[in-house]
FIMIBA-128529 format. One record per residue: y, x, z of N, C-alpha, C in turn. Coordinates in steps of 0.001 Angstrom, whole numbers, padded with zeros to 6 digits, always signed. Example, Ala and Ser with C-alpha at 12.3 -4.5 7.8 and 13.67 -1.06 7.14 Angstrom:
2
-005690+013190+007800-004500+012300+007800-003300+013200+007800
-002250+012850+007080-001060+013670+007140+000030+012900+007870
% end
This chain:
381
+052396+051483+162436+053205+051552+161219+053750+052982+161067
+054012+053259+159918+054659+054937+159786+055325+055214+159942
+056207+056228+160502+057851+056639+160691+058702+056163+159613
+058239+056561+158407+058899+056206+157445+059225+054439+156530
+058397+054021+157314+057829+052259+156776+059242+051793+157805
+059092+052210+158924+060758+051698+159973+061772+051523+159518
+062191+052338+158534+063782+052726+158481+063907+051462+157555
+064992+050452+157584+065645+049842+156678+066001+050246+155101
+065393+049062+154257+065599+049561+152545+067062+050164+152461
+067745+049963+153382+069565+049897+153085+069521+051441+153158
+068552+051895+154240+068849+053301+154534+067855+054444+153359
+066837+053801+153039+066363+054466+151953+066922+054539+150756
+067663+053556+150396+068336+053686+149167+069466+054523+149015
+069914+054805+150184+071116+055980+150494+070496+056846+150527
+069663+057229+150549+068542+058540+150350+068570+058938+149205
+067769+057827+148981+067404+058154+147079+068566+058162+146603
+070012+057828+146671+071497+058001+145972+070949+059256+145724
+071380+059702+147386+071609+060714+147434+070433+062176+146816
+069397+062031+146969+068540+062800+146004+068439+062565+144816
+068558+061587+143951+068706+061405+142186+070094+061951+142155
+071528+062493+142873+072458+062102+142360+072968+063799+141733
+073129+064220+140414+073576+065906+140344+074848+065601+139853
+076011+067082+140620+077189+066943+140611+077273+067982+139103
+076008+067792+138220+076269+068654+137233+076772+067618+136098
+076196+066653+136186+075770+065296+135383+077467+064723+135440
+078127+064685+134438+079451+063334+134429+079452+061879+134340
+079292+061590+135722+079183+059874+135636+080203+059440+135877
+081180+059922+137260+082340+059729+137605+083580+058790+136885
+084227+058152+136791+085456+058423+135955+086778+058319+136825
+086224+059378+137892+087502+059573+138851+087796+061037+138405
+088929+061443+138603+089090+062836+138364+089069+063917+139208
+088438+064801+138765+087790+065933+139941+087870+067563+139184
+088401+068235+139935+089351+069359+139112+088389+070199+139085
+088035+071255+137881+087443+072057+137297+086140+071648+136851
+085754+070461+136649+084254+070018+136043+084095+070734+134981
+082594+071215+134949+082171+071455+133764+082789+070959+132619
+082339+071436+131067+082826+070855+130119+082100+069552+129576
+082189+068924+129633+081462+067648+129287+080936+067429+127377
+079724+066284+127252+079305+066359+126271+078388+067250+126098
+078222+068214+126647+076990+069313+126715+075851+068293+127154
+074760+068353+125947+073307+068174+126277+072319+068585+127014
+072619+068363+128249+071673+068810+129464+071099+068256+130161
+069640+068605+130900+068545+067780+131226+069362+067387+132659
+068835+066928+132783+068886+065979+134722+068340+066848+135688
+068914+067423+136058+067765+069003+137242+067425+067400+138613
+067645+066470+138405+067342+065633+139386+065782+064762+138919
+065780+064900+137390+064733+064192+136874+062939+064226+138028
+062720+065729+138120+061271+065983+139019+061266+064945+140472
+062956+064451+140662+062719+063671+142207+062553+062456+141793
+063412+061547+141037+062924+060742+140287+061489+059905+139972
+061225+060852+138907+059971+060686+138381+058644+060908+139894
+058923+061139+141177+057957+061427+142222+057956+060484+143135
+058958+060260+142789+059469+059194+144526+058719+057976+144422
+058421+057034+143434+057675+055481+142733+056603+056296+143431
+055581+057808+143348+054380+057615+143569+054441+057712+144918
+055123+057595+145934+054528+057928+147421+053781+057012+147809
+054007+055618+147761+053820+054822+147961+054848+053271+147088
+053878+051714+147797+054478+051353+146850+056037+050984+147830
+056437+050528+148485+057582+050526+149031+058064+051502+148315
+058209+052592+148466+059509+053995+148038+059285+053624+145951
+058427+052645+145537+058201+052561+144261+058927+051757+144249
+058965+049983+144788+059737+049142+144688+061327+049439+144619
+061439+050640+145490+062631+050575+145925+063780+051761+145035
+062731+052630+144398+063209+053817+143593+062924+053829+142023
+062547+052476+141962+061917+052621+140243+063486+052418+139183
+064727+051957+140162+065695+051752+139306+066753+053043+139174
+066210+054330+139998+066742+055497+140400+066367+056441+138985
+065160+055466+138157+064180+056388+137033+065141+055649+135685
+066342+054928+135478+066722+054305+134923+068353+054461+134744
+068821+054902+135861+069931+054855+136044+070570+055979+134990
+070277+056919+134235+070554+057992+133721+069665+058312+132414
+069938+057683+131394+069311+057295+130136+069476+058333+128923
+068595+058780+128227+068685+059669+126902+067939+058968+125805
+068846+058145+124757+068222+057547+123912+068063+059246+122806
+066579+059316+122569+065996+059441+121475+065625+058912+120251
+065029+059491+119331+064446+058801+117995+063261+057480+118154
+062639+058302+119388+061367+057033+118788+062013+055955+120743
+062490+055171+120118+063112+054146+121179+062460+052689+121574
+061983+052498+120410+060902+051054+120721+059765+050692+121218
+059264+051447+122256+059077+051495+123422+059507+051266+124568
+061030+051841+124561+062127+051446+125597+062390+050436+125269
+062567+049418+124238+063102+048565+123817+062377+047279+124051
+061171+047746+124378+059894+046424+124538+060191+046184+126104
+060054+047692+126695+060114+047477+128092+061212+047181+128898
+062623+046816+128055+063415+046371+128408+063638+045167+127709
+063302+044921+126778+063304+043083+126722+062726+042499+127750
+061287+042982+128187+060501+042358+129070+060549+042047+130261
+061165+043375+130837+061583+043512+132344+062285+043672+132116
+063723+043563+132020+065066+043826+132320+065646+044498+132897
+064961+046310+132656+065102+047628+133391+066581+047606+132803
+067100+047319+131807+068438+047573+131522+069901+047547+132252
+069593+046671+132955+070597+046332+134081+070647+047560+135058
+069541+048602+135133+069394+049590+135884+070732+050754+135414
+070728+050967+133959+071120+051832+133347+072769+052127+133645
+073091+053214+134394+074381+053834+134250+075541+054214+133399
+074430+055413+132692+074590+056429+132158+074093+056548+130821
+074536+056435+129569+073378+056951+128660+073853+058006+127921
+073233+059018+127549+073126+060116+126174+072876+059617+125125
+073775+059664+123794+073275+058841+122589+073444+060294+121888
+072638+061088+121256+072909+061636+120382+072874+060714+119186
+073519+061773+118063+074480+060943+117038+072700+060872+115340
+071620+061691+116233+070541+061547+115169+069768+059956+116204
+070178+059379+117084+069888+057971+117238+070497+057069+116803
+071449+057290+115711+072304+056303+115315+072645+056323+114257
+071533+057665+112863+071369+057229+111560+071510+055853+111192
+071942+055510+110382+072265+054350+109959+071598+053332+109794
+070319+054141+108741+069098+052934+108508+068015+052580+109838
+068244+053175+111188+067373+053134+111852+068261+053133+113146
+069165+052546+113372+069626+052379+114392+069368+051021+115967
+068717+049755+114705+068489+048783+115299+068202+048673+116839
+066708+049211+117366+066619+049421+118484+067348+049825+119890
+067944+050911+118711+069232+051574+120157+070288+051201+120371
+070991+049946+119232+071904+049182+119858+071338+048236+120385
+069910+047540+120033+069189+046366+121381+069346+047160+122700
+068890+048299+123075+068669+048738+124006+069956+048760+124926
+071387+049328+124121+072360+049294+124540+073520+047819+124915
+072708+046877+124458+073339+045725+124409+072597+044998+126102
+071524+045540+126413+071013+045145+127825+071173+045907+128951
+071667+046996+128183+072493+047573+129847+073515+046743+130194
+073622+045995+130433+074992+044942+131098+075847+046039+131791
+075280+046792+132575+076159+047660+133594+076611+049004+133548
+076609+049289+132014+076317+050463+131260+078038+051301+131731
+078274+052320+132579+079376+052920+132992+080017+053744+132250
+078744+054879+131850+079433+056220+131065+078534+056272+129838
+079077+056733+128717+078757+056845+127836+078651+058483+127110
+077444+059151+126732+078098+060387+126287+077247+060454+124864
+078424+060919+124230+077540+060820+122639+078107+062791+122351
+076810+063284+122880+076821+064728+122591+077066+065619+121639
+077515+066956+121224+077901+067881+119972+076364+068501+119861
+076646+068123+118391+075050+068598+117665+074975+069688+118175
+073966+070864+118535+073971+071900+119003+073233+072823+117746
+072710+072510+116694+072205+072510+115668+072103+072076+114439
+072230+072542+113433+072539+071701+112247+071929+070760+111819
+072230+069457+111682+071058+068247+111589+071261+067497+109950
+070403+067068+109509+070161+066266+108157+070035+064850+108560
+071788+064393+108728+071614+063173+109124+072071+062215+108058
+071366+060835+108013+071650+060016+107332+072644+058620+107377
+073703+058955+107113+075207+058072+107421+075355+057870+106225
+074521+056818+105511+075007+055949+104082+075492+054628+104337
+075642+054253+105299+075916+052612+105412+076951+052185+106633
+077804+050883+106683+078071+050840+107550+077315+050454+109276
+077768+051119+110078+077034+050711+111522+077148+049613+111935
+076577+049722+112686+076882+047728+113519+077249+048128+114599
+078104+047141+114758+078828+046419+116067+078562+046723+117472
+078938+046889+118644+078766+046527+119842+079664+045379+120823
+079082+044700+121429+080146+043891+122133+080821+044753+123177
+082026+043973+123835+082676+044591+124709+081840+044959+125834
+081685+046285+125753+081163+047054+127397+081753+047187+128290
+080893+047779+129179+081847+047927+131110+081876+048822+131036
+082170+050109+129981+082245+051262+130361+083194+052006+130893
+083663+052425+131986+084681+053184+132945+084785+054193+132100
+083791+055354+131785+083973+057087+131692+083074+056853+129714
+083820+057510+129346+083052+057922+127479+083737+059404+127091
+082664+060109+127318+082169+061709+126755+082198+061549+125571
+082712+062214+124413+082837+061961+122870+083051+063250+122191
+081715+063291+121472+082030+064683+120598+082234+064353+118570
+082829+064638+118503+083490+063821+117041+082614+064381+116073
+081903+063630+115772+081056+063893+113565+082116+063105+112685
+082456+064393+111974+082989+063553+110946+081984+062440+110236
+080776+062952+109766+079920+061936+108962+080009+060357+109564
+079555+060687+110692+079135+059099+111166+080323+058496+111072
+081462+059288+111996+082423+058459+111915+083088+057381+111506
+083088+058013+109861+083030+057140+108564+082053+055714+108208
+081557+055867+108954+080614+054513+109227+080739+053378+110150
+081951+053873+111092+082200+053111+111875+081262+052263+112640
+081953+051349+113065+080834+050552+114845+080181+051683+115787
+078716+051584+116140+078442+052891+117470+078707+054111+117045
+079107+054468+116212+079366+056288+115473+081166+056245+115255
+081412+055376+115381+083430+055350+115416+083625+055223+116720
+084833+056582+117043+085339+056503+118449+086203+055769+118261
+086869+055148+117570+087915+053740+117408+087210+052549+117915
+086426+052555+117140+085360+051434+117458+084631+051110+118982
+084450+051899+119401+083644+051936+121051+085106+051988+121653
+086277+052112+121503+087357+052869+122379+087484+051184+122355
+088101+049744+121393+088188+049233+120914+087506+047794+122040
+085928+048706+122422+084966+047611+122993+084736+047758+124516
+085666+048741+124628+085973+049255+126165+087439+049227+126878
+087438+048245+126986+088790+047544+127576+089108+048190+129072
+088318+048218+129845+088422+048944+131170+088194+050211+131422
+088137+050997+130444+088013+052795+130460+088863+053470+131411
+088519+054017+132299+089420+054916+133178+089131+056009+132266
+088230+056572+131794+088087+058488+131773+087797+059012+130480
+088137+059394+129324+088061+059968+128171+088198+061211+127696
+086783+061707+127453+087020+062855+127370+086834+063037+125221
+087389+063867+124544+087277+063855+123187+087501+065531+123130
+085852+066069+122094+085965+067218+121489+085590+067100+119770
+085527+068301+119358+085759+068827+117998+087050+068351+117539
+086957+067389+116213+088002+068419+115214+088038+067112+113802
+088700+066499+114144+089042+065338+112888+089397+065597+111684
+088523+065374+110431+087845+065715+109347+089474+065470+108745
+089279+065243+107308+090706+064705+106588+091081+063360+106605
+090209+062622+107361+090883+061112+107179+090610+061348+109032
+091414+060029+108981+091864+059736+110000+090542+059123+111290
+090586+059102+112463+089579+058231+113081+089485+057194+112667
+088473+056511+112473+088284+055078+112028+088784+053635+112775
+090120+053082+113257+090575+052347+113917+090188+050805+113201
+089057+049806+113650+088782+048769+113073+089337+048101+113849
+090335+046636+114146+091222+046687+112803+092326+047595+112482
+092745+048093+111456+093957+048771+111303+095426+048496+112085
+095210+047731+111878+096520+046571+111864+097128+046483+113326
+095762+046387+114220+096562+046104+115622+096121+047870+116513
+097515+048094+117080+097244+049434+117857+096675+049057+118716
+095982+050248+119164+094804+050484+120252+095519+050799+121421
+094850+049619+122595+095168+049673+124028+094189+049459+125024
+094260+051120+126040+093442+051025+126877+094302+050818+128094
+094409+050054+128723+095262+049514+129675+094616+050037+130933
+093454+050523+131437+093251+051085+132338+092672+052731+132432
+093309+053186+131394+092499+054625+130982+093893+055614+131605
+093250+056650+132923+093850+057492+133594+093735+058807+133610
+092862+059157+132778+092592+060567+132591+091933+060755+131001
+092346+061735+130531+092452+062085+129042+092198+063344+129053
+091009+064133+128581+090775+065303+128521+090105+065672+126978
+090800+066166+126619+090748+067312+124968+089933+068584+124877
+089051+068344+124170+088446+069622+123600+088478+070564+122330
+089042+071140+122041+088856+071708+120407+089328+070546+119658
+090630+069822+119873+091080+069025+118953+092129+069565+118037
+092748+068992+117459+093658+069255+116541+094643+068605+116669
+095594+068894+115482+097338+068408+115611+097142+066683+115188
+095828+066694+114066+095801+065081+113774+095274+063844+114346
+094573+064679+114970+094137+063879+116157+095076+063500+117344
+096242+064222+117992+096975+064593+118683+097909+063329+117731
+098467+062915+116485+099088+062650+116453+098192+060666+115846
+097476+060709+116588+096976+059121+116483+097284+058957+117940
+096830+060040+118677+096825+059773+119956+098344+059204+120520
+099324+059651+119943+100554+058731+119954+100721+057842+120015
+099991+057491+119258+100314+055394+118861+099461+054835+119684
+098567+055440+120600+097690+054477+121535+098980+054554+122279
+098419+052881+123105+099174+052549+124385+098448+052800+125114
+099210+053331+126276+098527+054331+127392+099003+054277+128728
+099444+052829+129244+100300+052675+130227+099800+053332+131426
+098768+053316+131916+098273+054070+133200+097991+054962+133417
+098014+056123+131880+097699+057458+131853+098535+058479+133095
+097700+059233+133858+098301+060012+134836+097791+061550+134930
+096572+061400+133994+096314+062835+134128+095650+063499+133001
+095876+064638+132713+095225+065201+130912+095123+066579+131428
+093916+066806+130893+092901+068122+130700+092671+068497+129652
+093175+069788+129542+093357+070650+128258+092163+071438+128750
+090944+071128+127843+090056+072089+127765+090238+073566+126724
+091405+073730+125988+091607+074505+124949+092712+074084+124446
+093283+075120+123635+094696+074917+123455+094229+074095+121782
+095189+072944+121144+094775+072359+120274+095162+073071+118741
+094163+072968+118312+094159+073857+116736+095322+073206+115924
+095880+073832+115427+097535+073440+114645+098292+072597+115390
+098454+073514+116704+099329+072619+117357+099156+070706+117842
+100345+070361+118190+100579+069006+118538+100592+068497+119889
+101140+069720+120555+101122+069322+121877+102123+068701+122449
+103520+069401+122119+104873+068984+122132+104980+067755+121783
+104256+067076+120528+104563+065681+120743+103407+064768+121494
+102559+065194+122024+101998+064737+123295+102526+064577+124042
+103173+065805+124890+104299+065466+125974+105492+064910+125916
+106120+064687+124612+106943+064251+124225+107073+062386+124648
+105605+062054+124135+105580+060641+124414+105209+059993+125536
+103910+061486+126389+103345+060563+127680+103679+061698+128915
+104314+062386+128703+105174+063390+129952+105636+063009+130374
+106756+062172+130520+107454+061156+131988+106649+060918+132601
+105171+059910+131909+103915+058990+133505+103496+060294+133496
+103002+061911+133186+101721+062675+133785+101870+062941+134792
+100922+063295+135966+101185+063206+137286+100241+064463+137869
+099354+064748+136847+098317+066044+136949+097660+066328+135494
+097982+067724+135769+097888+068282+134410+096851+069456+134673
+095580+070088+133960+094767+070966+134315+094309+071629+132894
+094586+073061+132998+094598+074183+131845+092844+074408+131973
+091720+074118+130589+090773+075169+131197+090299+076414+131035
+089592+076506+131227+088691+078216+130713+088818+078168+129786
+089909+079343+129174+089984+079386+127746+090836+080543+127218
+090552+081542+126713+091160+083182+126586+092559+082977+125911
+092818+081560+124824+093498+081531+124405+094905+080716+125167
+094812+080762+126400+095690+079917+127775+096281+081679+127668
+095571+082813+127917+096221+083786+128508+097299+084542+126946
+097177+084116+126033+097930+085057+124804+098991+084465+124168
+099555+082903+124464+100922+081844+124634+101296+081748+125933
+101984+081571+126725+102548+080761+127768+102599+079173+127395
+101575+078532+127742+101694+077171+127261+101671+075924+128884
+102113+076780+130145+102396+076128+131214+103870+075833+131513
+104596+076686+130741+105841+076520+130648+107025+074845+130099
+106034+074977+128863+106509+074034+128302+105831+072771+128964
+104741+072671+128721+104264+071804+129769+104674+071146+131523
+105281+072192+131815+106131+071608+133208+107813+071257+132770
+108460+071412+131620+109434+070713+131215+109343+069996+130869
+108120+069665+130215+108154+068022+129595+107817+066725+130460
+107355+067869+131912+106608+066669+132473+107174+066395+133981
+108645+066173+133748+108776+066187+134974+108589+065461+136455
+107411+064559+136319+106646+063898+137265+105671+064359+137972
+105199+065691+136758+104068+065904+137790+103926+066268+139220
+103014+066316+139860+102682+066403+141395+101346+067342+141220
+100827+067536+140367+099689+068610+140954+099139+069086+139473
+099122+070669+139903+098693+071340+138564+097318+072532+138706
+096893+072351+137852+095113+073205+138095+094828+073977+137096
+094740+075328+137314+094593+075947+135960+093125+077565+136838
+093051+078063+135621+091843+078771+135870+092930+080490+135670
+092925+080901+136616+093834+082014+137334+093782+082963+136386
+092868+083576+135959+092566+084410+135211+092210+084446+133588
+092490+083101+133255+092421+082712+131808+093657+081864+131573
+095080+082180+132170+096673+081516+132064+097615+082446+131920
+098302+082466+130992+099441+083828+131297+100383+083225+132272
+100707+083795+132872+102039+083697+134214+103278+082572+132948
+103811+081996+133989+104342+080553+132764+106314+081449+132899
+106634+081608+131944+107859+081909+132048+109143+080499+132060
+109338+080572+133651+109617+079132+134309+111462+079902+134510
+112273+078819+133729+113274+079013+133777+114257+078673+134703
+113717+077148+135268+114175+076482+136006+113113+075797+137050
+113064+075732+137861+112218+075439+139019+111676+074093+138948
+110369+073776+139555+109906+072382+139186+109877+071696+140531
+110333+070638+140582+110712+070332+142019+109909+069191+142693
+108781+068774+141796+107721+067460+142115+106471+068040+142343
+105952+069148+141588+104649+069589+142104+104340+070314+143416
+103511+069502+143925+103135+069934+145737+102242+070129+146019
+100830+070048+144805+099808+071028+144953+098973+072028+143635
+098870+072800+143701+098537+073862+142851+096690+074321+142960
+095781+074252+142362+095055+074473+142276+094295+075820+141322
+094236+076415+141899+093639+078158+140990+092075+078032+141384
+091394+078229+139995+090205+078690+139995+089813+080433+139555
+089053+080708+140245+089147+082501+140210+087994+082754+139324
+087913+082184+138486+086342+082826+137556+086659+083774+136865
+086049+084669+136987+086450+086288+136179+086342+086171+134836
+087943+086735+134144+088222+086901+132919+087640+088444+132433
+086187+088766+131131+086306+089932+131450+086947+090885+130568
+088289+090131+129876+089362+090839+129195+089914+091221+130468
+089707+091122+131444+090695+091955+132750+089769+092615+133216
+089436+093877+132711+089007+094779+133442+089311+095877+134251
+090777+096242+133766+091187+096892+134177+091831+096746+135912
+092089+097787+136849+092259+097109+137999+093731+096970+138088
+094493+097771+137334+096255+097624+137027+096935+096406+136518
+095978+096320+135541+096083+094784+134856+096076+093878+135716
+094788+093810+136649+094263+092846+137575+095489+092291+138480
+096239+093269+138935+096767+093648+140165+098389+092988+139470
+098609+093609+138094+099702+092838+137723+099668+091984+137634
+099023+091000+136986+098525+089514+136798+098369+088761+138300
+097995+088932+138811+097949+088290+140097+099152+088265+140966
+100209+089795+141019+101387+089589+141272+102381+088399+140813
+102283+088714+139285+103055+087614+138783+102988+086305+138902
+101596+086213+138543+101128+084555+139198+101574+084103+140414
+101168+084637+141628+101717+084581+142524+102851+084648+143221
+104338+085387+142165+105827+085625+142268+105954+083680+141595
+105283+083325+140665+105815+082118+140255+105718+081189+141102
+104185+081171+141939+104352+079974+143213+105236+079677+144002
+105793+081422+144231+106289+081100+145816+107908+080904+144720
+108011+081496+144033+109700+081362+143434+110010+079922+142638
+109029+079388+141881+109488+078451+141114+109086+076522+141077
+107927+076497+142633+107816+075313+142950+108475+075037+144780
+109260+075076+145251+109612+074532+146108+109449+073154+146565
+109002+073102+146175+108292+071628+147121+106304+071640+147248
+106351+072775+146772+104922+073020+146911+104588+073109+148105
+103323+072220+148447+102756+072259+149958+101504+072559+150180
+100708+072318+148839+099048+073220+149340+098828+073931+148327
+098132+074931+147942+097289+075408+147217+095604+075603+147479
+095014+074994+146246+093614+074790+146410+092993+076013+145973
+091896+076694+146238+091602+077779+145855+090037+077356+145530
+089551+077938+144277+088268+077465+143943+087460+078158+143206
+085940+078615+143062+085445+079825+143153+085320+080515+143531
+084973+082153+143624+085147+083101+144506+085683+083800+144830
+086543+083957+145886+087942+084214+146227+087935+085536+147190
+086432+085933+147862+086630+086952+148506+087263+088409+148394
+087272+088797+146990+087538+090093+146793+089582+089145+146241
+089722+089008+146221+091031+088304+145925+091974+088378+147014
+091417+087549+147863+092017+087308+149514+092667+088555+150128
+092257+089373+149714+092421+090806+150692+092528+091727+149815
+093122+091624+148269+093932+092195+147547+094889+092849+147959
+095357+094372+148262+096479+094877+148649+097783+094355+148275
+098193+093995+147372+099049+093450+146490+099835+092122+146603
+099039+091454+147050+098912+090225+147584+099874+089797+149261
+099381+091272+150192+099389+090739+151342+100716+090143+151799
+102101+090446+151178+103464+089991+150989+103420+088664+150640
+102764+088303+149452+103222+086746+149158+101954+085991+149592
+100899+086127+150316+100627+085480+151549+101294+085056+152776
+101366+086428+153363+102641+085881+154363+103940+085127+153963
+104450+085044+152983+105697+084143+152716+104955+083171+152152
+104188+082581+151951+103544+081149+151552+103519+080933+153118
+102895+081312+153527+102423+080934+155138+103322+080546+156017
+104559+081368+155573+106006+080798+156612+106700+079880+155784
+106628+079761+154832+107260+078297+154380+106170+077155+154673
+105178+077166+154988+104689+076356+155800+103491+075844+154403
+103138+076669+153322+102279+076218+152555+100898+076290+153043
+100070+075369+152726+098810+075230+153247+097960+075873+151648
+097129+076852+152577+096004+077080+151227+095043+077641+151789
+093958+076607+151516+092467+075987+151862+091653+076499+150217
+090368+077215+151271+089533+077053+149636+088588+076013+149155
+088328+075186+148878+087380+073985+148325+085689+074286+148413
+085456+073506+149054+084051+074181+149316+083312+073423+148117
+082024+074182+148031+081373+073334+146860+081550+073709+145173
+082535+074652+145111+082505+075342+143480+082202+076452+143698
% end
């Protein structure tokens, strides 16, 4: 028999996890600090293992054909998929799917909500930002989905579809996903409002813990109010929100936030918008921002709950200068050690070598170090 015929299916299938699985891909809906931006339309760099493993043989076929399934991109021509999942019931395989928003024209949608109605086990959902200008057809209303198992939903907002409500309304899917831990929402809400079917009763995600914003706005920001949001603990500002509306964000869900994370974004460094954000929130326990795209937070009064701090070092290249550099990093670093006292680690993430051994620096190293702060760099970014 072959070396490889020995090993237990239990142990091959931890294999194959582990080779189909890319930490580029958002399946997660646990929260994990500095992820990519999500909603970006990108291939599977795991797809070539996939698609190889069924041919070694048939064992590694039996055992890997649901590894070719787990991570789905509905396209236009779908009824194909749709035969081969009535038939065999590959659907149950499905994780993950990509819906772009030209699979869910109106008059031709049929298939891809069959398709989506047999993933029983369907987790994350990502309905991607056109990357191109498309001639889409949103004359009618959409149809329906029943309640899904979806944990994690990636959401990039069309006004068009929107207006059509069912699979093209983020009201609508938010609505059919009762157990959502992870929400991420970009662009930019047209003049009417998101489409909330029914009106009447407010929207509650009772298990949704992380909330991350892209390029939203003040009106969007201010629906987001009226959701009930009892378990919310953590929000990711991918960008600061267009006409405002942040203040009454924190206003309503700043007592529960518990981790708050600034991202890559030029316009973090030309407001101080960490400031206000740690007054409103005085629960938090851990804050993550990208070092070089934050202005130093002008902290009046000391924050006395956050105990870990997370800096990512990706080069801003509005800092070119090395004076600049050198100021900016001072200051940042005068705020750790002066204005969180109860701080106990700092995470360091990216590339930190030319940083570490900054002249400038070597003072408020050593006084982190004797107050007994721990700072570890994160392996793996």
């Amino acid at each position: 028999m072959p070396d490889h015929q020995m090993f237990p299916p239990e142990i091959w299938l931890e294999v194959f996890r582990w080779a189909t699985t890319s930490c580029n891909l958002s399946i997660t809906p646990e929260y994990v600090p500095f992820q990519p931006t999500p909603n970006v339309y990108m291939s599977d760099p795991t797809a070539p293992v996939k698609s190889v493993l069924p041919l070694v043989c048939r064992r590694w076929k039996s055992l890997s054909t649901e590894f070719l399934y787990q991570d789905l991109r509905l396209l236009r021509d779908t009824d194909a998929l749709k035969n081969a999942f009535d038939q065999e019931g590959k659907g149950r395989w499905v994780r993950r799917v990509v819906l772009p928003y030209s699979s869910t024209v109106t008059r031709s949608s049929q298939a891809v909500l069959q398709i989506l109605r047999s993933c029983t086990n369907l987790e994350t959902l990502v309905r991607p930002r056109l990357t191109m200008p498309d001639d889409l057809d949103f004359q009618f209303d959409a149809e329906y989905l029943p309640p899904l198992s979806l944990r994690r939903l990636d959401w990039w907002l069309h006004n068009e579809a929107e207006r059509t409500g069912g699979i093209n309304s983020l009201g609508s899917v938010l609505r059919s996903a009762p157990n959502l831990q992870y929400l991420s929402v970009g662009g930019v809400v047209g003049r009417k409002r998101i489409r909330m079917d029914p009106e009447s009763e407010p929207l509650c995600l009772p298990e949704l813990q992380t909330l991350r914003l892209h390029a939203g706005n003040g009106l969007f920001l201010r629906q987001i109010r009226s959701w009930a949001l009892p378990a919310l603990s953590t929000v990711i500002l991918d960008s600061p929100m267009i006409g405002g509306g942040l203040d009454g964000i924190w206003e309503v869900l700043g007592s529960q936030i518990q981790v708050i994370e600034f991202g890559r974004h030029v316009q973090f460094m030309l407001n101080d918008f960490l400031a206000p954000c740690l007054l409103a929130c005085p629960s938090l326990t851990e804050l993550n921002y990208y070092l070089f795209f934050t202005a130093p937070p002008d902290i009046r009064d000391p924050h006395t709950s956050i105990v870990t701090i997370g800096l990512h070092a990706a080069v801003n290249m509005l800092l070119e200068d090395e004076g600049k550099v050198g100021s900016h990093l001072e200051q940042q670093f005068e705020r750790l050690k002066s204005s969180f006292p109860a701080l106990q680690r700092i995470n360091l993430h990216g590339e930190w070598r030319g940083i570490i051994s900054h002249p400038r620096l070597a003072s408020v190293w050593q006084s982190l170090y004797d107050r007994g702060t721990v700072i570890q760099h994160i392996s793996g970014h």
